[in-house]
C-alpha positions as MATLAB code, in Angstrom:
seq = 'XXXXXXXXXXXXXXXXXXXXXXXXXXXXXXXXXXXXXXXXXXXXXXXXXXXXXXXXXXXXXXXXXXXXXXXXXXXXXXXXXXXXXXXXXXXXXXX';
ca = [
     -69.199    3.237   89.814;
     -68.762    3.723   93.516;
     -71.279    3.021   96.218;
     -71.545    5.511   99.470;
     -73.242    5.107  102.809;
     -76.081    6.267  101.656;
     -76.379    4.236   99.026;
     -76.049    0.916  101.520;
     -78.496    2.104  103.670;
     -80.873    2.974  100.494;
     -79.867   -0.677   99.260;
     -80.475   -2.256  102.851;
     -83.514   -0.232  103.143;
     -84.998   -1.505   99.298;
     -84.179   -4.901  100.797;
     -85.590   -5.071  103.813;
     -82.595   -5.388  105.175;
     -81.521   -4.156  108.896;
     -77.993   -2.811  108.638;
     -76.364   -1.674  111.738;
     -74.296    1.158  111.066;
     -71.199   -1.101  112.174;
     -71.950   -2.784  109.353;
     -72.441   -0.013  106.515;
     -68.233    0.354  106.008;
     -67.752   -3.456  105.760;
     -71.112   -3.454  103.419;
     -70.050   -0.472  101.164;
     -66.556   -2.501  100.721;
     -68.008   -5.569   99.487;
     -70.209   -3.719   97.072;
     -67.535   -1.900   95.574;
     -65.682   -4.893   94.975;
     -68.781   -6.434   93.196;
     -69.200   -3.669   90.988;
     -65.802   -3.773   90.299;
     -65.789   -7.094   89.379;
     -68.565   -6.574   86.952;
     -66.206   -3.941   85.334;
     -64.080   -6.224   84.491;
     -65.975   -8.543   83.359;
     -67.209   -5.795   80.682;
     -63.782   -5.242   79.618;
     -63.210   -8.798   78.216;
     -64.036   -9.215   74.365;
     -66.943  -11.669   73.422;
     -67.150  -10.977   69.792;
     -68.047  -13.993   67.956;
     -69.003  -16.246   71.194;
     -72.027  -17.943   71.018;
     -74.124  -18.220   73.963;
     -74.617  -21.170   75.832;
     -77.089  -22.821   77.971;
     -74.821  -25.638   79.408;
     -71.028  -25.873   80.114;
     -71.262  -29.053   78.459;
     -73.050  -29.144   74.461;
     -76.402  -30.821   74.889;
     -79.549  -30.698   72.848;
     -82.486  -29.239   75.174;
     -85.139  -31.648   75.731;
     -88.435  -30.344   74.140;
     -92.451  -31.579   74.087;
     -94.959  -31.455   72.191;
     -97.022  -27.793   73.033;
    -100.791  -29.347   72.905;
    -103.592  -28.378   75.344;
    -104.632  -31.425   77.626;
    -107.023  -31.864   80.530;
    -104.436  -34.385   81.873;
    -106.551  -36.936   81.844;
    -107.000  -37.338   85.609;
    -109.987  -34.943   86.681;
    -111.631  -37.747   88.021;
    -109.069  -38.123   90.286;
    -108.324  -34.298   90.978;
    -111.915  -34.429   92.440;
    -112.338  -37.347   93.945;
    -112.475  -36.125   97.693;
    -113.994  -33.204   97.016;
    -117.378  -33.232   99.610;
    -119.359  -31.806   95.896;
    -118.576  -31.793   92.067;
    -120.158  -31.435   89.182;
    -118.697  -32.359   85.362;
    -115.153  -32.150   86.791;
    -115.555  -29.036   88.871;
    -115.854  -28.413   92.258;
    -119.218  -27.122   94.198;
    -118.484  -24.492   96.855;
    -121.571  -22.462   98.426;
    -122.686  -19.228   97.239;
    -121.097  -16.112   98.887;
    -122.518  -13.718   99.204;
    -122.368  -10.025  101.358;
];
């Protein structure tokens, strides 16, 4: 795959990106060379590699999925100016 001007201005333009058309060649360059790279990256064999998470083995660190309040509401609304049963009191809008 190649990329054109237009398609570094489309790309710069997607990004919100200003590109100053100086810099479209230099830009189009670099993105061909990316792509590249990813092309040869798809040409190397990976049959029977597992996948990994870390360059080093490790067992992830995992904890227990249960629902909590976190046991510190009281302190979550302790400043607020109103509360009531662990929520906050705002006034009533209203157009």
């Amino acid at each position: 795959m190649s990329v054109d001007a237009t398609t570094v201005r489309r790309i710069a333009h997607l990004a919100r990106i200003a590109v100053a058309d100086a810099e479209v060649d230099h830009l189009k360059g670099e993105l061909n060379a990316i792509l590249a790279f990813v092309e040869q990256l798809s040409e190397v064999n990976v049959n029977g590699v597992e996948p990994m998470t870390s360059v080093t083995p490790m067992i992830m660190k995992k904890r227990v999925d249960k629902i909590t309040d976190g046991g510190i509401a009281d302190d979550i609304v302790r400043n607020a100016p109103a509360t009531e049963d662990h929520y906050f009191v705002v006034p009533k809008v209203v157009e």
